[in-house]
DRENTORKOL-3810 file (N, C-alpha, C; in nm, 4 decimals):
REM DRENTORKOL-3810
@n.u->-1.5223; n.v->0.1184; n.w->-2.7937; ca.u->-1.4155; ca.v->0.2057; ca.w->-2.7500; c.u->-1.4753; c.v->0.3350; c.w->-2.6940
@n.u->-1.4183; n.v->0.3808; n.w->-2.6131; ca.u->-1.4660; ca.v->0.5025; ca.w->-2.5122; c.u->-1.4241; c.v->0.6391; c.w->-2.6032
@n.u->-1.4957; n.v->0.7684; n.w->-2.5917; ca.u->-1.4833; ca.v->0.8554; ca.w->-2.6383; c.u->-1.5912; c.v->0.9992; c.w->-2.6150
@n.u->-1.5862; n.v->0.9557; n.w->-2.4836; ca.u->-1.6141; ca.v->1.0400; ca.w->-2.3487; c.u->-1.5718; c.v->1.1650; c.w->-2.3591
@n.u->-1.5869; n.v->1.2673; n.w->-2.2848; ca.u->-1.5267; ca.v->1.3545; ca.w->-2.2895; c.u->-1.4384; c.v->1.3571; c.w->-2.1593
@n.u->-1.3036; n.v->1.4375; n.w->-2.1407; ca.u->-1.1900; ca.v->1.4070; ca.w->-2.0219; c.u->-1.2032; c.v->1.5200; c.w->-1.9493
@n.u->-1.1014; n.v->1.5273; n.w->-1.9120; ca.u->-1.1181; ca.v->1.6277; ca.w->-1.8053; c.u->-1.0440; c.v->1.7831; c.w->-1.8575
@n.u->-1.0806; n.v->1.8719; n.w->-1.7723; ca.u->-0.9721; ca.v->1.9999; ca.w->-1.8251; c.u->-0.8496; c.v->1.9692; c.w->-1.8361
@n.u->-0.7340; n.v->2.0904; n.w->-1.8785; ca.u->-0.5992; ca.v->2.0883; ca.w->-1.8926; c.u->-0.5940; c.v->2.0234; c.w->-1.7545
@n.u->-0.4320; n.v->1.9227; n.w->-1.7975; ca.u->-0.4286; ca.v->1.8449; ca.w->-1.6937; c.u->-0.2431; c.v->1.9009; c.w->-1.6363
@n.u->-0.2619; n.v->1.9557; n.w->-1.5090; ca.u->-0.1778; ca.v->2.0389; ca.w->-1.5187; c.u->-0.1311; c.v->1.9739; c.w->-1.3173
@n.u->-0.0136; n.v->2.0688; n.w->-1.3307; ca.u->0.0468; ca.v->1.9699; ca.w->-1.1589; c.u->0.1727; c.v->2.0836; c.w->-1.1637
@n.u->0.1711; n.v->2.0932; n.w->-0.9652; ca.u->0.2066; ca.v->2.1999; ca.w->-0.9528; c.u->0.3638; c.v->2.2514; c.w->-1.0085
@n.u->0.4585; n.v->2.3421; n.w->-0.9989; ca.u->0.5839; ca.v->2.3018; ca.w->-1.0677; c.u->0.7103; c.v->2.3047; c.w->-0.8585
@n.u->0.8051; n.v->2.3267; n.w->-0.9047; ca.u->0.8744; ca.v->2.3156; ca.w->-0.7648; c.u->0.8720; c.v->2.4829; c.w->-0.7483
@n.u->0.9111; n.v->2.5755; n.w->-0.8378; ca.u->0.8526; ca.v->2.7231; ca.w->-0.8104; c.u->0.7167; c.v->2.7413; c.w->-0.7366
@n.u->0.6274; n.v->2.6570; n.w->-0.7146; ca.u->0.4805; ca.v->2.7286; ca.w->-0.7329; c.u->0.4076; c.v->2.7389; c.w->-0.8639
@n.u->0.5033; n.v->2.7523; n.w->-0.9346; ca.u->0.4202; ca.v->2.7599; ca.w->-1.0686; c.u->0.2963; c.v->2.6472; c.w->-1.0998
@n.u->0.2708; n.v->2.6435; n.w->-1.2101; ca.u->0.1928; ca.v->2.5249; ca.w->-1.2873; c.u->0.2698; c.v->2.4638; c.w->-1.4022
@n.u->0.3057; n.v->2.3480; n.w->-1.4303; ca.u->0.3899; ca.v->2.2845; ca.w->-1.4735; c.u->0.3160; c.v->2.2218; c.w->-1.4901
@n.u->0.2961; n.v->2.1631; n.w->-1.7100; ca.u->0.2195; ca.v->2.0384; ca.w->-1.7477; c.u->0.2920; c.v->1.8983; c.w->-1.7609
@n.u->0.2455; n.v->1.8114; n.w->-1.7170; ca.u->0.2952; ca.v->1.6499; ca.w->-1.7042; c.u->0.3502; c.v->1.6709; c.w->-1.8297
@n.u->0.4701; n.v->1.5508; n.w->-1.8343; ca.u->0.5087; ca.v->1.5263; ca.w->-1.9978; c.u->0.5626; c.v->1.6672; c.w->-2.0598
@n.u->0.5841; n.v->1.7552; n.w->-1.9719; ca.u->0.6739; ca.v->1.8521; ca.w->-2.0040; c.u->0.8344; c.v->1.8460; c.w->-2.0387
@n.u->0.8836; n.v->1.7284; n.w->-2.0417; ca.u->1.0229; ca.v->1.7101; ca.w->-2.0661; c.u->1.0848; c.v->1.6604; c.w->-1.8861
@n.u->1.0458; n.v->1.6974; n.w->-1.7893; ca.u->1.0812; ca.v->1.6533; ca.w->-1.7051; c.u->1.0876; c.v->1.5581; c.w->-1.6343
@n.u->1.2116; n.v->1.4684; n.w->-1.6554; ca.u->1.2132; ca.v->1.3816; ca.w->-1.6170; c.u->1.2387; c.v->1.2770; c.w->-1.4890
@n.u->1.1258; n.v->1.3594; n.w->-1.4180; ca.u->1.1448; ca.v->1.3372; ca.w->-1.2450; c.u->1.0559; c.v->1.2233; c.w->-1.2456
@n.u->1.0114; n.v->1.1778; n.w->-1.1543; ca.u->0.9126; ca.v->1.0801; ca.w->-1.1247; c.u->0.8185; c.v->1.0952; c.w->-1.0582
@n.u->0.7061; n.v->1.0652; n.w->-1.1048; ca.u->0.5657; ca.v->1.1530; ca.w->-1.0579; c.u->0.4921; c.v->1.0501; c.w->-0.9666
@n.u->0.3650; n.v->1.0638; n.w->-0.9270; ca.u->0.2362; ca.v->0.9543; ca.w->-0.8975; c.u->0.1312; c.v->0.9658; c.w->-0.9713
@n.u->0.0724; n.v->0.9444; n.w->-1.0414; ca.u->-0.1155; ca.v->0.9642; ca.w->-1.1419; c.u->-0.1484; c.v->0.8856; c.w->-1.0502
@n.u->-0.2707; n.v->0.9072; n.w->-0.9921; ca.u->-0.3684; ca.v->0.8582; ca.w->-0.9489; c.u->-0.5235; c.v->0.9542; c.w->-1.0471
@n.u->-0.5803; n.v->0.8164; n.w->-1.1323; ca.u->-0.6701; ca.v->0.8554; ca.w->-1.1958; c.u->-0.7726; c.v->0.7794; c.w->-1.1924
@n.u->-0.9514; n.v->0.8360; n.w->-1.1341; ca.u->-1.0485; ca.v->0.8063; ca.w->-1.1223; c.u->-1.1144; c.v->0.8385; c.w->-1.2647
@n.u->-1.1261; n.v->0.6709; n.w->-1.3197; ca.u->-1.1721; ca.v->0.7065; ca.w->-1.4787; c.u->-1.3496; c.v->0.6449; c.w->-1.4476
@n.u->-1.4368; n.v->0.7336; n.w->-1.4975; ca.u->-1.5769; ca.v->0.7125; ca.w->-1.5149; c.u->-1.6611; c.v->0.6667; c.w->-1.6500
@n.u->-1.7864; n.v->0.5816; n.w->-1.6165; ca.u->-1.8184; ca.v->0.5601; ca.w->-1.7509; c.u->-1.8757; c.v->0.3766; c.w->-1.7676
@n.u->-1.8388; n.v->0.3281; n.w->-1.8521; ca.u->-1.8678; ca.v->0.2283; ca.w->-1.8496; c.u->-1.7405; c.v->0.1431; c.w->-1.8642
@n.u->-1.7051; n.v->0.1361; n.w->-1.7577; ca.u->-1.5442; ca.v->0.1085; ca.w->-1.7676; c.u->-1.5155; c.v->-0.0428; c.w->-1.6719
@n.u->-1.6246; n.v->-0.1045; n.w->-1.6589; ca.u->-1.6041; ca.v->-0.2399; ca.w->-1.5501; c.u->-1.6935; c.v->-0.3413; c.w->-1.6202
@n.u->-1.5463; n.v->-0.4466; n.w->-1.6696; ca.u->-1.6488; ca.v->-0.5397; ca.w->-1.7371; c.u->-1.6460; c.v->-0.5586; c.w->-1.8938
@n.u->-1.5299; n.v->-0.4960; n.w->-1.8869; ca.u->-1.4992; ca.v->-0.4796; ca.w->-2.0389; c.u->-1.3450; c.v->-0.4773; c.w->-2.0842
@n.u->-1.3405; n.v->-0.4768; n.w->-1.9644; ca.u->-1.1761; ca.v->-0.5640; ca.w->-2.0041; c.u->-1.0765; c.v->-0.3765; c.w->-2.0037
@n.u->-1.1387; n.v->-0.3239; n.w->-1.8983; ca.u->-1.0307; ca.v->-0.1876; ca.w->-1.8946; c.u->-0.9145; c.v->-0.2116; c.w->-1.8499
@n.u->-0.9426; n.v->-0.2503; n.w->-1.7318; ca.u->-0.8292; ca.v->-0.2593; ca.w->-1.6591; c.u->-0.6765; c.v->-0.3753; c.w->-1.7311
@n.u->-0.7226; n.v->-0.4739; n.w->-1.7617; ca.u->-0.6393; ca.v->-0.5192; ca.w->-1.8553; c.u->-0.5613; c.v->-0.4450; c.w->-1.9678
@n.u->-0.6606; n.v->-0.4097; n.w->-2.0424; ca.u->-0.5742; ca.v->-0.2757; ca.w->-2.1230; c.u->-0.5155; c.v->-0.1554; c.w->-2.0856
@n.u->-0.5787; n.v->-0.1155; n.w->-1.9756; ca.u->-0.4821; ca.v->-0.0210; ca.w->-1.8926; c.u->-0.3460; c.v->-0.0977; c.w->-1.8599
@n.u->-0.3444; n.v->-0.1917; n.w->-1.7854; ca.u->-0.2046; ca.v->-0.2645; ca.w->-1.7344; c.u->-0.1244; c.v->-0.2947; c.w->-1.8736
@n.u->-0.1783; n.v->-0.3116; n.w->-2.0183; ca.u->-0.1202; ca.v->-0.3519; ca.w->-2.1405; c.u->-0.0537; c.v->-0.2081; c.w->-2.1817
@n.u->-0.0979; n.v->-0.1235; n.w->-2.1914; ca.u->-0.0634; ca.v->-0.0080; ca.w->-2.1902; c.u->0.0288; c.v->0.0562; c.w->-2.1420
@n.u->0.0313; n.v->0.0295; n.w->-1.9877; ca.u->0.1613; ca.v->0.0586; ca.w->-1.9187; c.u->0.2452; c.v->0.0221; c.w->-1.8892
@n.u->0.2369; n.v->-0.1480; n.w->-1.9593; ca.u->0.3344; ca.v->-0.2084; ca.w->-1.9913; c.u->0.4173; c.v->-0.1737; c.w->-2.1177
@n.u->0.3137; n.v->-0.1136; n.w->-2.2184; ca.u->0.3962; ca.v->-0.0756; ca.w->-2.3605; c.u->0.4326; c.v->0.0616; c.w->-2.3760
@n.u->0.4277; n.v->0.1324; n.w->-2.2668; ca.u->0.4845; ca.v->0.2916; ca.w->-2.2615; c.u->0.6071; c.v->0.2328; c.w->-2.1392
@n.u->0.6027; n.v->0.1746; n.w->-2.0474; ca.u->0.7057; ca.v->0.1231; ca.w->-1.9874; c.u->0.7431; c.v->0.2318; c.w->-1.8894
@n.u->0.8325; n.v->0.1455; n.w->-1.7648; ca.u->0.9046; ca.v->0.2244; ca.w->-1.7106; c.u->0.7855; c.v->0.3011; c.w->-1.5722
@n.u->0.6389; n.v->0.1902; n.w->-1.5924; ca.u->0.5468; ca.v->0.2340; ca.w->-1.5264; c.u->0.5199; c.v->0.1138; c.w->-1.3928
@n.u->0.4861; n.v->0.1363; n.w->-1.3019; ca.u->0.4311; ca.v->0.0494; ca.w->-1.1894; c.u->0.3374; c.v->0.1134; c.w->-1.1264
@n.u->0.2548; n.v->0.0380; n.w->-1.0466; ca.u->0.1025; ca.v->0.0783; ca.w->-0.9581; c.u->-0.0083; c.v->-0.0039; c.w->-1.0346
@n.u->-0.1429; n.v->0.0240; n.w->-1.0095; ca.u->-0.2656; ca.v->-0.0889; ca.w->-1.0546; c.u->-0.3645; c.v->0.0189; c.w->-1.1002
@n.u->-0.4550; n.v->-0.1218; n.w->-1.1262; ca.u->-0.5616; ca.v->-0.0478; ca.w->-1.1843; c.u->-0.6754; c.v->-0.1662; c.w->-1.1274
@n.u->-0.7484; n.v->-0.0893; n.w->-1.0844; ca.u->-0.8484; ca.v->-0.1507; ca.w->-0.9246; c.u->-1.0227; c.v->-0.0832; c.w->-0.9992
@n.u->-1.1100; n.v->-0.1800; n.w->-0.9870; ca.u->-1.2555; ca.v->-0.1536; ca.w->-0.9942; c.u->-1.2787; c.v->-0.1403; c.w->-0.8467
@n.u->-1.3996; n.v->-0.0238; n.w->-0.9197; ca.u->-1.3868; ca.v->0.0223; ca.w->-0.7121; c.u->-1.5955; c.v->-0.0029; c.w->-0.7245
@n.u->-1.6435; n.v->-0.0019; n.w->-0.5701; ca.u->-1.7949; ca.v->-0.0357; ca.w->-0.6116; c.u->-1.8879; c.v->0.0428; c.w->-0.6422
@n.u->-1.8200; n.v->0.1484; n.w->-0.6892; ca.u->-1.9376; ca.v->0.2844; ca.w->-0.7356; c.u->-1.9233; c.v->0.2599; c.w->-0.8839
@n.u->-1.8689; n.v->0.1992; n.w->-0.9433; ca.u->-1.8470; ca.v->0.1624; ca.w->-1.1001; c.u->-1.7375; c.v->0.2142; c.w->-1.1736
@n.u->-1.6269; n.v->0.3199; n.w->-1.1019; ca.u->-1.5496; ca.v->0.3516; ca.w->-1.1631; c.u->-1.4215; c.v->0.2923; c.w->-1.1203
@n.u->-1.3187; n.v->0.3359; n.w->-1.2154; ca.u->-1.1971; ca.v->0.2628; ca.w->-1.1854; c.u->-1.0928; c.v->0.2972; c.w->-1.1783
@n.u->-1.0022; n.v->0.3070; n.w->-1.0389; ca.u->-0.9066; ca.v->0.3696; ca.w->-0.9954; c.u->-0.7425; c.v->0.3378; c.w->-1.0551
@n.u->-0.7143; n.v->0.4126; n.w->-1.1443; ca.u->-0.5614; ca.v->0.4051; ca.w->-1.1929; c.u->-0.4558; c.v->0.4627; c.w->-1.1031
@n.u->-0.3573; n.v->0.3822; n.w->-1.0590; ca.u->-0.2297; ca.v->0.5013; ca.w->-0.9915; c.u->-0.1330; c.v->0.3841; c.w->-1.0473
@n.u->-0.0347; n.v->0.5410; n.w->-1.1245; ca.u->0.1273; ca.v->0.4923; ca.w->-1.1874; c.u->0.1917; c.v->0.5794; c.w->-1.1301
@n.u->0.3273; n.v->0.5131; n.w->-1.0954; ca.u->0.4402; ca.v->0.5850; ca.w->-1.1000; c.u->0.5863; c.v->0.5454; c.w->-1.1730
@n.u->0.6315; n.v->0.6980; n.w->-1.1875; ca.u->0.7444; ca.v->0.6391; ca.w->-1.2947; c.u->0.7715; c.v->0.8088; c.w->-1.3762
@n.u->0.8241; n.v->0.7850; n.w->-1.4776; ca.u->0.8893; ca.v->0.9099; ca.w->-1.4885; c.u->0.7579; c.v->1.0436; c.w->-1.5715
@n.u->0.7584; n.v->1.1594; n.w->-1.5772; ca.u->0.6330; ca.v->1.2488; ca.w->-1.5529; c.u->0.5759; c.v->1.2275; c.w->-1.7054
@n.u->0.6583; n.v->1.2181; n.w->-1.8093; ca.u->0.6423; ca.v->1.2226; ca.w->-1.9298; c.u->0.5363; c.v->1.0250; c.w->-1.9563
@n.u->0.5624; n.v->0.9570; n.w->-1.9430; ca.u->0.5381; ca.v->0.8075; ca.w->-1.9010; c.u->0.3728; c.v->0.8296; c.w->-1.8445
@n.u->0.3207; n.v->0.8932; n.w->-1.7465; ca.u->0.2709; ca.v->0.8886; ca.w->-1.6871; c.u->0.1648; c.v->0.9461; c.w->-1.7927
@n.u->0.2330; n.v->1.1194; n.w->-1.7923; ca.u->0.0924; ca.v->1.2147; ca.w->-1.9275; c.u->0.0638; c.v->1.1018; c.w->-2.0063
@n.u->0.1392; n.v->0.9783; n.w->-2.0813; ca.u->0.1398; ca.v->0.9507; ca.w->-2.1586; c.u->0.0056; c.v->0.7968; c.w->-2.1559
@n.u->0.0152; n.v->0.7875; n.w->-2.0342; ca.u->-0.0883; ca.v->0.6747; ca.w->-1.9942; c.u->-0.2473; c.v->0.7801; c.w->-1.9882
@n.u->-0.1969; n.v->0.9061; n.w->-1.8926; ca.u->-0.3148; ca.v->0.9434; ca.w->-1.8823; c.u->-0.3707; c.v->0.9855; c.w->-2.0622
@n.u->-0.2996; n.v->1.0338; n.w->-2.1162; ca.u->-0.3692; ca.v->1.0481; ca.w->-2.2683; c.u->-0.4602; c.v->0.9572; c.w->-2.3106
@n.u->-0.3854; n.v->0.8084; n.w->-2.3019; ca.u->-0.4759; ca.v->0.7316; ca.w->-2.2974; c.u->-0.6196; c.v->0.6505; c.w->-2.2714
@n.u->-0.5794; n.v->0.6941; n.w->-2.1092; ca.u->-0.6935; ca.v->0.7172; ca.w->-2.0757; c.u->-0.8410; c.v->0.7814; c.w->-2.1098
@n.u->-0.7709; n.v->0.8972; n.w->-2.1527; ca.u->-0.8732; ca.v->1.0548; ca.w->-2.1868; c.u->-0.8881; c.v->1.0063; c.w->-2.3270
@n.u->-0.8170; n.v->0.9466; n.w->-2.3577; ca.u->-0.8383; ca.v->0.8777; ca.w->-2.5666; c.u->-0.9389; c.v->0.8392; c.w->-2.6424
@n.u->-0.9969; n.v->0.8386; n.w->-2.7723; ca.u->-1.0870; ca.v->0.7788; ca.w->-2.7801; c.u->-1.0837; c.v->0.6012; c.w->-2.7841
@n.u->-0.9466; n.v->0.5734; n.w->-2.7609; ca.u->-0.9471; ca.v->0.4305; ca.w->-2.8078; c.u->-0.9476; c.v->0.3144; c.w->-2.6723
@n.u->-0.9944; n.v->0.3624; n.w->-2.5717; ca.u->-1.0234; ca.v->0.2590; ca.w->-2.4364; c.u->-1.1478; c.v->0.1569; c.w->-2.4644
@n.u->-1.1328; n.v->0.0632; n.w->-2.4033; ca.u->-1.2672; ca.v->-0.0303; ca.w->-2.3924; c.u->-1.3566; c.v->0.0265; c.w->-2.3151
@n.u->-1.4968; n.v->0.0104; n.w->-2.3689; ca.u->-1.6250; ca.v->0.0663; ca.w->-2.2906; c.u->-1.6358; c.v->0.2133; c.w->-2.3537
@n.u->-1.7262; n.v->0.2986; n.w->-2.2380; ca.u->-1.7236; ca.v->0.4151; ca.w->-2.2581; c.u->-1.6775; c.v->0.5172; c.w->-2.1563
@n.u->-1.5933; n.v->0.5708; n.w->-2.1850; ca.u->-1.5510; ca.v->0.6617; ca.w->-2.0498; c.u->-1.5901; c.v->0.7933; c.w->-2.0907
@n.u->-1.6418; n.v->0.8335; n.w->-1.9470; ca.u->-1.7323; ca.v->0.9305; ca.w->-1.9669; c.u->-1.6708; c.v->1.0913; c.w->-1.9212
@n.u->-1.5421; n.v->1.0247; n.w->-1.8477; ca.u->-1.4546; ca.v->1.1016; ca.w->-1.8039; c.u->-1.3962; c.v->1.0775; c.w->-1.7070
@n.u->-1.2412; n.v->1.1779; n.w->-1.6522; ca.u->-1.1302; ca.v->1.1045; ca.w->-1.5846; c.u->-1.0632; c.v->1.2523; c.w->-1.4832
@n.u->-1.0581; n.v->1.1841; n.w->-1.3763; ca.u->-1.0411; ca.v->1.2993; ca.w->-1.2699; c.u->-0.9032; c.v->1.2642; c.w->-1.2327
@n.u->-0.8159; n.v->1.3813; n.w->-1.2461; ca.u->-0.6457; ca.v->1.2880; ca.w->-1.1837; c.u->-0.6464; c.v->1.4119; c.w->-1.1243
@n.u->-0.5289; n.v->1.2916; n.w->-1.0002; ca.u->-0.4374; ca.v->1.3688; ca.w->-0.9141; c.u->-0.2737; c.v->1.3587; c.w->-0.9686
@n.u->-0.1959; n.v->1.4662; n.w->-0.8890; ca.u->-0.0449; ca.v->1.4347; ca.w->-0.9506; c.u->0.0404; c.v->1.4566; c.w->-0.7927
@n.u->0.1078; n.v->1.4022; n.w->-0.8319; ca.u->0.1637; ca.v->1.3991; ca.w->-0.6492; c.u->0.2854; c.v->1.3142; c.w->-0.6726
@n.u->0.4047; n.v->1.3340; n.w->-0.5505; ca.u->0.5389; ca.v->1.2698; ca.w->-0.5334; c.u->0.5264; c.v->1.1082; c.w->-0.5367
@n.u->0.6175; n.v->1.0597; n.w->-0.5815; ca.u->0.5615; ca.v->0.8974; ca.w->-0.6251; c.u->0.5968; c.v->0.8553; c.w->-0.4437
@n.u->0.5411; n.v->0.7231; n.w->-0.4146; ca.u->0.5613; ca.v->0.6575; ca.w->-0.2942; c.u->0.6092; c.v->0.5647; c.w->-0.2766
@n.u->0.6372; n.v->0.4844; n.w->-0.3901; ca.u->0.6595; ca.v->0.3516; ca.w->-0.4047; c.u->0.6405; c.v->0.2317; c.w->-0.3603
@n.u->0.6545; n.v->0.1473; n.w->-0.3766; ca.u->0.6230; ca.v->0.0069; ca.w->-0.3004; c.u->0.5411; c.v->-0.0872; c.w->-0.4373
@n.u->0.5566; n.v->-0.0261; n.w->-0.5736; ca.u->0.5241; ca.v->-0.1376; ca.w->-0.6370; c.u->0.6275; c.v->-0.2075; c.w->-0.7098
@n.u->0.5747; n.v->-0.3187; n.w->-0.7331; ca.u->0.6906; ca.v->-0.3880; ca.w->-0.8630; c.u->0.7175; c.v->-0.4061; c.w->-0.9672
@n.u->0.5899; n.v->-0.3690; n.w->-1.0191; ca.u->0.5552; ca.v->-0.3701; ca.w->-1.1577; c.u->0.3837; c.v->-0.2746; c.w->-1.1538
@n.u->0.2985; n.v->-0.3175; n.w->-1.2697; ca.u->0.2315; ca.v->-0.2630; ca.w->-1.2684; c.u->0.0150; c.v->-0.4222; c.w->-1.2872
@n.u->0.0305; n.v->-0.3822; n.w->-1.1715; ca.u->-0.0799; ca.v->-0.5156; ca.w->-1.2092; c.u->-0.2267; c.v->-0.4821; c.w->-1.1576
@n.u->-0.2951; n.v->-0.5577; n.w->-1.2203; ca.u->-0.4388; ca.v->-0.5501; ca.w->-1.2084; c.u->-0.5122; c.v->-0.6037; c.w->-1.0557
@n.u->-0.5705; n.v->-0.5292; n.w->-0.9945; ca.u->-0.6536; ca.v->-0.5871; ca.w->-0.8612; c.u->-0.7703; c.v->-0.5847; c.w->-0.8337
END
């Protein structure tokens, strides 16, 4: 199990300008796109990522090995849903070792159907 260290406060902009943290109660619908590092290909991440966002729910987008060794997460779905995957992510309880996790937060785009592995 991974227990990496994550990234700083994970924070996204608010509709003021402000800074507004994910999983703040707001229940809009976001995008995570998260580049997780480490030893994360080959160990069955991505599966547990997709298990995951199947059991917080209410999530769609993939989770893709990319060829530099890390592995690209993007969900969308409501903002609280989302913090709640990325926690995971940043958790100590992932397969492998993650060494750490770089996210973006941005307006969702849609076009998925669920949430599956590629």
């Amino acid at each position: 199990m991974g227990n990496g260290p994550a990234t700083g406060p994970r924070e996204e902009p608010g509709a003021d300008g402000g800074r507004a943290v994910p999983g703040g109660g707001d229940p809009t619908d976001v995008r995570l796109t998260a580049w997780v590092r480490g030893t994360v290909q080959g160990v069955g991440f991505r599966w547990y990522t997709r298990a995951n966002a199947l059991r917080i729910g209410e999530l769609t987008g993939f989770a893709v090995n990319l060829p530099d060794g890390r592995v690209q997460v993007v969900a969308e779905g409501p903002r609280t849903h989302c913090a709640a995957l990325l926690d995971w992510l940043t958790g100590p309880r992932t397969p492998g070792d993650v060494t750490g996790v770089t996210e973006i937060w941005g307006a969702p785009r849609g076009g998925y159907p669920d949430f599956e592995i590629r």
